[in-house]
C-alpha positions as CSV (number, residue, x, y, z in Angstrom):
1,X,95.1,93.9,91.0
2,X,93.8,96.6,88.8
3,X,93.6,100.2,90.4
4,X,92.0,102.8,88.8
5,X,90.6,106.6,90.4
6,X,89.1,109.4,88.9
7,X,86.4,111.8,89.5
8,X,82.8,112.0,88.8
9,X,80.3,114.9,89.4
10,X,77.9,114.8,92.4
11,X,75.3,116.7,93.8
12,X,75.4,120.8,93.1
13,X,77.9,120.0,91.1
14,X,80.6,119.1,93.3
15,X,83.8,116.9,92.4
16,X,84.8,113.8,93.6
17,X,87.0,111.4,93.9
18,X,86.5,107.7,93.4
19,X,89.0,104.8,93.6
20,X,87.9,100.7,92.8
21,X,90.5,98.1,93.3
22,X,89.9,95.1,90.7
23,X,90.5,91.3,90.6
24,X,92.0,89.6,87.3
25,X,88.4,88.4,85.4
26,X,84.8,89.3,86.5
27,X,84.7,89.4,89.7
28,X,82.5,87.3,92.6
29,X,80.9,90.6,93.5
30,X,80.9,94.2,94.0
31,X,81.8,95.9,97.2
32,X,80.9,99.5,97.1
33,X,82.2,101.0,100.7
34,X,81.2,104.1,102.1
35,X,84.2,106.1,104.6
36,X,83.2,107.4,107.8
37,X,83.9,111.0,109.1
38,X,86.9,112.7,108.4
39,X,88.6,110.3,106.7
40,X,88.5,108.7,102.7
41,X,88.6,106.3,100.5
42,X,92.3,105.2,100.8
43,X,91.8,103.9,104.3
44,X,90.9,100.8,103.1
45,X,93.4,99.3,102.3
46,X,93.8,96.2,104.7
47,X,90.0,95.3,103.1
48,X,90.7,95.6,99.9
49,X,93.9,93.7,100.5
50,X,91.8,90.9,102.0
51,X,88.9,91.0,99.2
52,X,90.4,91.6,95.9
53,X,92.8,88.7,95.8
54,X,90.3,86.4,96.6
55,X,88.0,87.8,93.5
56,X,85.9,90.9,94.9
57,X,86.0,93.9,92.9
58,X,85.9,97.1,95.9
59,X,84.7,100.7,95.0
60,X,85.0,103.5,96.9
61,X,84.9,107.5,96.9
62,X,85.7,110.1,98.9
63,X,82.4,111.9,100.2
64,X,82.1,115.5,99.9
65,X,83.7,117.6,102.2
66,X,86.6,114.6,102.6
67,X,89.5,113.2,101.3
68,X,90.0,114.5,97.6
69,X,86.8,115.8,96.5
70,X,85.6,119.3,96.6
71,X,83.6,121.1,99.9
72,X,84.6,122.5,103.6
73,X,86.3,119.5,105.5
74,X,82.9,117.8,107.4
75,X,80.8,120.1,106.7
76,X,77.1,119.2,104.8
77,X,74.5,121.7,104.3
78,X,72.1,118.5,103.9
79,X,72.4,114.8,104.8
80,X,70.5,113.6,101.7
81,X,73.4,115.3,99.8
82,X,75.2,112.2,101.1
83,X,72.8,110.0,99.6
84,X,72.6,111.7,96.4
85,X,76.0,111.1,95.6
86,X,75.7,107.8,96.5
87,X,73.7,107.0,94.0
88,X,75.4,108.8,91.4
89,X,78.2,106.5,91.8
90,X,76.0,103.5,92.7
91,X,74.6,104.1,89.3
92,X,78.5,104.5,87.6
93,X,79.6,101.1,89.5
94,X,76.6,99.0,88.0
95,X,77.1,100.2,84.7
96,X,80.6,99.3,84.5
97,X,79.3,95.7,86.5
98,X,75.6,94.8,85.2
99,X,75.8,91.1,85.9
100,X,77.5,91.4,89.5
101,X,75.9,91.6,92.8
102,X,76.1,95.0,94.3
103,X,76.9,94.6,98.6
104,X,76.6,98.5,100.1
105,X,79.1,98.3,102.9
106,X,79.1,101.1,105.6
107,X,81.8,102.5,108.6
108,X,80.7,104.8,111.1
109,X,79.2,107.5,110.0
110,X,78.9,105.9,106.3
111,X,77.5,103.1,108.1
112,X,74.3,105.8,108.9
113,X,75.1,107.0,105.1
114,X,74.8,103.5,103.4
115,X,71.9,102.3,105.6
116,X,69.6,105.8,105.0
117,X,70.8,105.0,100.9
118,X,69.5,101.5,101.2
119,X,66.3,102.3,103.2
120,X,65.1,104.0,99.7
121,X,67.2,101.6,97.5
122,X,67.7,98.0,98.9
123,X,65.8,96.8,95.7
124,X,69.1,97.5,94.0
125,X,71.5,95.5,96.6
126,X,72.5,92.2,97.3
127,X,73.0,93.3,100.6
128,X,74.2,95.7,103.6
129,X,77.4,95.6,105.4
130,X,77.8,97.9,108.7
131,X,80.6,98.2,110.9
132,X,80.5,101.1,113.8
133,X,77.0,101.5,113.7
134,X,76.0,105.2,114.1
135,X,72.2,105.6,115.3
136,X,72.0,107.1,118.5
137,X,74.1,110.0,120.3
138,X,77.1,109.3,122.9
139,X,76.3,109.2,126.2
140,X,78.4,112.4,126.4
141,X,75.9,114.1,124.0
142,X,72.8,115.8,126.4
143,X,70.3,117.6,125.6
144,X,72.0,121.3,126.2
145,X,74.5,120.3,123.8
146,X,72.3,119.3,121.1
147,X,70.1,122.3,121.4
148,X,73.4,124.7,121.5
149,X,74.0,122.6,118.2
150,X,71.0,123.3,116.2
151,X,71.5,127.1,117.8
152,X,74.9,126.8,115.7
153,X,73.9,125.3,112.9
154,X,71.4,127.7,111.9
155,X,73.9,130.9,112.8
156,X,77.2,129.5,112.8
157,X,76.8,126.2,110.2
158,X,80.4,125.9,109.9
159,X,81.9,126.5,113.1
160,X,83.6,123.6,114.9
161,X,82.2,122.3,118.3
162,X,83.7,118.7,118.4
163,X,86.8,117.1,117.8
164,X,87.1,112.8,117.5
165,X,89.5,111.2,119.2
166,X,91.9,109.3,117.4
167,X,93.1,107.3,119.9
168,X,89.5,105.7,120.1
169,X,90.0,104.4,116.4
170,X,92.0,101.4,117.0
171,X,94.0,99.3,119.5
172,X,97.2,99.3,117.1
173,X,99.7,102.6,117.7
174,X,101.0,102.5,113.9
175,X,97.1,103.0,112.9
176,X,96.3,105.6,115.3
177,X,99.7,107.4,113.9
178,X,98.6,107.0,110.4
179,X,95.4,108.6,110.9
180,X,96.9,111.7,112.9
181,X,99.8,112.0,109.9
182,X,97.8,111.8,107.2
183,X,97.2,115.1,105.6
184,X,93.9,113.6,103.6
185,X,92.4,113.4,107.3
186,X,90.8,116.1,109.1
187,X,91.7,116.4,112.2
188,X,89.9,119.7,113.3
189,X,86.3,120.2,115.2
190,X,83.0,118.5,113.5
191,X,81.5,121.1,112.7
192,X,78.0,122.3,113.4
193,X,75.6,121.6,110.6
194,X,77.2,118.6,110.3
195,X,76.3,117.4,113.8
196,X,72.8,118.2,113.6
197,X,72.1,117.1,110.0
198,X,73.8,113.3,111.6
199,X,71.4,114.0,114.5
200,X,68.3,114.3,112.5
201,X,69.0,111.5,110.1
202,X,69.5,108.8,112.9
203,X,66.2,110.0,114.5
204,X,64.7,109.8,111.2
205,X,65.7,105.9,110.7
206,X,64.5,104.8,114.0
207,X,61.4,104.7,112.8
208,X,62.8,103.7,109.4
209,X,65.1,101.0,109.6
210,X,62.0,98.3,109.7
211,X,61.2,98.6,106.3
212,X,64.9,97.1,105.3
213,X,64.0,93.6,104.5
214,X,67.7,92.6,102.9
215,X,70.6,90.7,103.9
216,X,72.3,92.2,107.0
217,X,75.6,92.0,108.6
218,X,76.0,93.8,111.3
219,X,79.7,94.4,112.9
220,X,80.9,96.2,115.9
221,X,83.8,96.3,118.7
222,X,82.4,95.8,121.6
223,X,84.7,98.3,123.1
224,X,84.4,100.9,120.5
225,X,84.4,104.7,122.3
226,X,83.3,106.4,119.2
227,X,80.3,104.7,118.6
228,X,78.3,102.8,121.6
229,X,77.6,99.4,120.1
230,X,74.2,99.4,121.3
231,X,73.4,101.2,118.0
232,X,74.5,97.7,116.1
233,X,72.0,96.2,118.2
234,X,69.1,98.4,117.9
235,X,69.9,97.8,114.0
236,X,69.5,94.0,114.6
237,X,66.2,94.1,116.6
238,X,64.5,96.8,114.2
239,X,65.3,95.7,110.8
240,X,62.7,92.9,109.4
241,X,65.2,90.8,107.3
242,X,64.9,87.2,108.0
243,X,68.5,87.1,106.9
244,X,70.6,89.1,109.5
245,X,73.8,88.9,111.6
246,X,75.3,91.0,114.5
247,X,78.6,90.2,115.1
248,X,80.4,91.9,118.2
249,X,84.0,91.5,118.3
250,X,85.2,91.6,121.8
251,X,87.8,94.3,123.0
252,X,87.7,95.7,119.4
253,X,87.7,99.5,119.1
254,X,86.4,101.4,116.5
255,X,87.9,100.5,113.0
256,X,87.5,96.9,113.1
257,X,89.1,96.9,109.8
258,X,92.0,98.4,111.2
259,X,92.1,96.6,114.7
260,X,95.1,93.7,115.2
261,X,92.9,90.9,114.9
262,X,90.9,92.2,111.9
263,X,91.8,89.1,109.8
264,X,88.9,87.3,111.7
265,X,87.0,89.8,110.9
266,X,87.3,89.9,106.9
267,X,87.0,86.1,107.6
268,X,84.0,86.7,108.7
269,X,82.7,88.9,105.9
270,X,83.6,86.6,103.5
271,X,82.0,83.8,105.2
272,X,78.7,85.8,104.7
273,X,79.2,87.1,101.6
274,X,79.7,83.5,100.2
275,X,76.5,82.5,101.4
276,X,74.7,85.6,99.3
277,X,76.2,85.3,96.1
């Protein structure tokens, strides 16, 4: 396995940090995975892990605000920002692989990322992998709240109002550890901007996510606190590709890359991914 990193320039200017993990030869495909919030790149390991050996080349960078690359920890001044560097390095990954297939594959919050980039670019993928769907508020989120949010995020952009709870991340104590430990995680309060700017996107592709006509595979654990798995299926019904798949996990938490049984799991990716290639 081949491991190379670097940094490329995104949107305003910013740096970031990439990573790709590659296979011995050309490889079967591309997967180009998009973090969720808080976190990076280098939390992917057990996937990469999985996917390399068996051929897949895996490309990843650290969104603005996260990880290595430059900006205030969570904070976006606009979600398309997001999407802008995503194609930046979309457009960096296919040069380096013109003859491969290109899957987008999404967690969390880069789930919401990766299917927002595809709504305006599927024409370039093979196909859209989603795990922790992110398209609707918590049930703890009202209405008060959200308006006190935008209040914020016009006068206060930055300030923290929310913090995740890492114990909702996985079912395995040595990954919950990790994630508190690591000093590439940020651990403080979501901040404001960034709450509202999530808010308006997933409103945005409700009435959006129809027009995605690609191959879909849609994961979630069923018992995931962080993200209410209803969101995978309101993907499933509103998307108009004949070929989709929603796959709940039962008693998984969040991270179902990260969960004690995620081998069944990457089985079950590479299951699908075989039958797009």
């Amino acid at each position: 396995m081949q491991h190379d990193e670097g940094k490329f320039i995104g949107r305003n200017n910013f740096n970031l940090y990439y990573q790709s993990w590659l296979p011995e030869g050309a490889p079967n495909a591309v997967l180009l995975v998009v973090h969720g919030i808080a976190e990076h790149s280098g939390r992917y390991s057990n996937l990469v892990n999985y996917f390399v050996p068996k051929g897949y080349a895996v490309y990843s960078f650290d969104l603005r605000g996260h990880g290595k690359s430059d900006g205030t920890r969570s904070h976006i001044e606009h979600f398309s920002y997001y999407l802008d560097d995503v194609k930046t390095y979309f457009d960096i990954v296919k040069k380096q692989n013109p003859n491969a297939k290109i899957f987008l594959v999404g967690h969390s919050m880069g789930s919401t990322i990766a299917i927002a980039y595809a709504v305006e670019h599927q024409s370039e993928l093979s196909g859209l992998i989603v795990s922790g769907t992110t398209l609707k508020a918590g049930n703890s989120i009202n209405k008060a709240s959200i308006l006190m949010a935008k209040i914020l995020s016009v006068l206060a952009p930055k300030m923290g109002v929310a913090a995740l709870d890492a114990n909702g991340i996985s079912r395995d104590k040595a990954v919950v550890a990790a994630y508190i430990n690591d000093p590439l995680v940020y651990t403080g309060k979501l901040r404001a901007r960034w709450g509202t700017e999530l808010l308006k996107t997933m409103e945005k592709l409700k009435s959006k996510i129809s027009e995605l006509s690609l191959p879909i595979l849609i994961m979630h654990g069923s018992a995931d606190r962080l993200s209410d798995p209803s969101s995978s299926k309101m993907l499933f019904d509103g998307v108009s590709s004949k070929e989709k798949t929603l796959k709940l996990y039962e008693g998984f938490y969040h991270e179902i890359f990260n969960d004690p049984e995620r081998q069944q799991v990457f089985s079950d990716m590479e299951a699908w991914l075989k039958l797009h290639i």
